[in-house]
N, C-alpha and C positions, 0 to 999 in steps of 0.2 A: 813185355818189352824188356831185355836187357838191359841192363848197366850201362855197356859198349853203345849201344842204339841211343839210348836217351840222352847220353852224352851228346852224342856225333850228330842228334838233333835238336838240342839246345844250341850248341855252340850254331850251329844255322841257322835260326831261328834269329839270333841275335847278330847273325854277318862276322862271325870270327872265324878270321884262319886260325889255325892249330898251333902255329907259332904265336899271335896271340894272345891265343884262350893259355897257353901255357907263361907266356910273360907276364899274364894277370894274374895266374894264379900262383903263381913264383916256383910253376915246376919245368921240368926239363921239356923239349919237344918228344924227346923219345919217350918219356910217361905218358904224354897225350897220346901218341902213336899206339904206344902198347894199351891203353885205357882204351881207346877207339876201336883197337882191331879183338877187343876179347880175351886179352891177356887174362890166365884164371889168377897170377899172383901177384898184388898191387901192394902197396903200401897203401893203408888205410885212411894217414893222414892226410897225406897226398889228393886220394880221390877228396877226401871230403873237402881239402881246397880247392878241388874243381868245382866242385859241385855248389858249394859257400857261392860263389859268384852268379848262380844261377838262385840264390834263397834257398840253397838244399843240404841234405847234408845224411849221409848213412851212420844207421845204428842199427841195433841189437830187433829181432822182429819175434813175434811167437810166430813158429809153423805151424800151421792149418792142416792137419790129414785126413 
């Protein structure tokens, strides 16, 4: 599952519009928009306040090959 996807199914999971899931997490609507629709270039802190309100939070992973 994406980034974008697990997003956009949290945030339903829990009944937030996008406007929102972004007033809680104190970003723009248009970072929610672009974080939902698969933008490849985020600001990092950003997504991890999205994601903070779900108990989550992105770092650093080892790749598996």
């Amino acid at each position: 599952m994406s980034l974008s996807e697990h997003v956009k199914e949290k945030r339903r999971k829990y009944s937030l519009t996008q406007v929102e899931l972004a007033e809680r997490a104190g970003v723009g609507l248009r970072f929610v928009r672009d974080l939902e629709q698969g933008k490849k270039t985020l600001q990092m802190d950003k997504v991890n306040a999205v994601l903070a309100l779900f108990g989550e939070q992105l770092g650093p992973m080892k790749i598996i090959e």
